[in-house]
N, C-alpha and C positions, 0 to 999 in steps of 0.2 A: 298715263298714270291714273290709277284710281285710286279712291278715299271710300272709305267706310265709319260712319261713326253711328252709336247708340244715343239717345237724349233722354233720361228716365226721367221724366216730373215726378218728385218727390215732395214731403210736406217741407219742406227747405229748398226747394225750386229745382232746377233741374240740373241735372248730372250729366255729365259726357265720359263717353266709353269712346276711346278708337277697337274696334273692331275686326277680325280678322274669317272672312268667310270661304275663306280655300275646304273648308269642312259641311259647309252650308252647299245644299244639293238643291233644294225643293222652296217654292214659297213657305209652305209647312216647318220645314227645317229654320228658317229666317225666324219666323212667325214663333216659334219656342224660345229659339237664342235671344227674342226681345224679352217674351214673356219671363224668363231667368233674372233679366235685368231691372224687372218693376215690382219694388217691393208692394203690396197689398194693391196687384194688379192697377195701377196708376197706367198712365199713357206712356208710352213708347213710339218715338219715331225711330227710325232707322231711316238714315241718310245717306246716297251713295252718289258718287259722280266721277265723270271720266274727265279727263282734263280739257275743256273745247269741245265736248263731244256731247254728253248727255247729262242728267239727272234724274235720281226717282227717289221719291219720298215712299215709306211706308209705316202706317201707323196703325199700331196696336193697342187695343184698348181692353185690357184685363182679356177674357175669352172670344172677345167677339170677334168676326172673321176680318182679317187685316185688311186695312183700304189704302189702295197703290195709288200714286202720279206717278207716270215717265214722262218726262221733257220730248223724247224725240223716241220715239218706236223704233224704229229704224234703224238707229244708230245704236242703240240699245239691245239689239236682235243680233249685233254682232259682237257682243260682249258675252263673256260667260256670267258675267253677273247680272246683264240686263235679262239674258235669258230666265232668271230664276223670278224676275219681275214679271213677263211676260207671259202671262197664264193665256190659256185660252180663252176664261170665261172673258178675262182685261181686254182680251184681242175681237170679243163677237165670235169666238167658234165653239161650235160643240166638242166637247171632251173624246179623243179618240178621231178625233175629222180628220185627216190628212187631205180635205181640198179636194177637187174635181182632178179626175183621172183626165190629164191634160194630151194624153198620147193617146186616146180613144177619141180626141175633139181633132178637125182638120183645122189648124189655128195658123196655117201660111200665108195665109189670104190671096192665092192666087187661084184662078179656076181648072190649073190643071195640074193642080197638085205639087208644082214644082214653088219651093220658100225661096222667098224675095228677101234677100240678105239683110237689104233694110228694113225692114218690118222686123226680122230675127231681132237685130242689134237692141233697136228699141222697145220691143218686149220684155228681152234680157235686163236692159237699164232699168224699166219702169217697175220691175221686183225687187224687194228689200228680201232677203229670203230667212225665213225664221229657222231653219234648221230643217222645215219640214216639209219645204217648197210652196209653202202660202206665203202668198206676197202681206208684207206689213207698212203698216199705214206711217208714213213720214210726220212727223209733227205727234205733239202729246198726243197719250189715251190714258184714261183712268179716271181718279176722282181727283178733280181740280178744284173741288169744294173740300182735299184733306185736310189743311190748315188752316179753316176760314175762323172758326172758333180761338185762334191761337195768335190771330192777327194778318193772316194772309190771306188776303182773299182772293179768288180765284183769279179775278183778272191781273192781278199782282205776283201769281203762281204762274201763270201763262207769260208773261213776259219776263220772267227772269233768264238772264244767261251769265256768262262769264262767271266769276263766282255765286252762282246760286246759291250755294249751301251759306254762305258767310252772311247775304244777305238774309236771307231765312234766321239762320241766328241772331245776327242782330234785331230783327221784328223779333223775337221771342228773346231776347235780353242776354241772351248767352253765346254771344261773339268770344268773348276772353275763354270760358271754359271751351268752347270747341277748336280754340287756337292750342288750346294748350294739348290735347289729343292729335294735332294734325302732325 
């Protein structure tokens, strides 16, 4: 089950939007539906989480270029929505990379060319696969310093699970308004 919600700081504190991004394609595409939401370009987070599975914060700041947390890469890689978190620049690749042509490499590890099943298996295991057969990194990537100005700071972003998002609200004072969106 996933949750989306908006959080608009306003000069009267902040606002909650649940959100609906079956429409939302692109980080870009996110990154505008926040910007709609903040009147005289104020902060926006945009808050999403799978149920036991992942989270990612993303915050928008008037123009400037949006800055991610995901909780767990990986787990996020298999979601349509963590997909729209996971940019390439968030992940270390270059724009357009599809990864090392892995069927030009002899990657069997046996000297006569013949693959040893187990090596296979655990190869296969040790890839999280983003869509585009580059393996992704298990555990957070992003800016873990996104909320440190707002009372969360990093090493307190790093270890959140189980309700992340509610915890997050409550350090920013607005557990009730995002109850009432869930």
């Amino acid at each position: 089950m996933y949750f989306a919600a908006l959080l608009a700081r306003t000069e009267d504190g902040w606002e909650a939007s649940d959100t609906e991004l079956d429409d939302v394609e692109t980080l870009s595409d996110l990154a505008d539906l926040a910007r709609q939401a903040a009147p005289d370009e104020d902060t926006v987070l945009v808050l999403i989480e799978q149920e036991d599975g992942w989270f990612g914060v993303v915050r928008v700041d008037g123009e400037e270029d949006p800055r991610i947390y995901v909780s767990d890469a990986a787990a996020a890689a298999r979601s349509s929505y963590g997909e729209i978190l996971l940019t390439d620049e968030l992940l270390g690749r270059q724009p357009g990379d599809d990864g090392p042509d892995l069927d030009a490499l002899d990657l069997d590890g046996t000297e006569d060319g013949e693959p040893d099943a187990d090596d296979a298996d655990s190869a296969d295991e040790a890839v999280a696969d983003s869509g585009s057969g580059e393996p992704v990194p298990h555990g957070p990537v992003g800016d873990a310093r996104v909320l440190d100005d707002l009372g969360v700071s990093e090493k307190e972003l790093r270890s959140l699970s189980g309700d992340a998002l509610g915890e997050i609200a409550e350090v920013l004072g607005v557990s009730e308004v995002l109850e009432t969106v869930r």
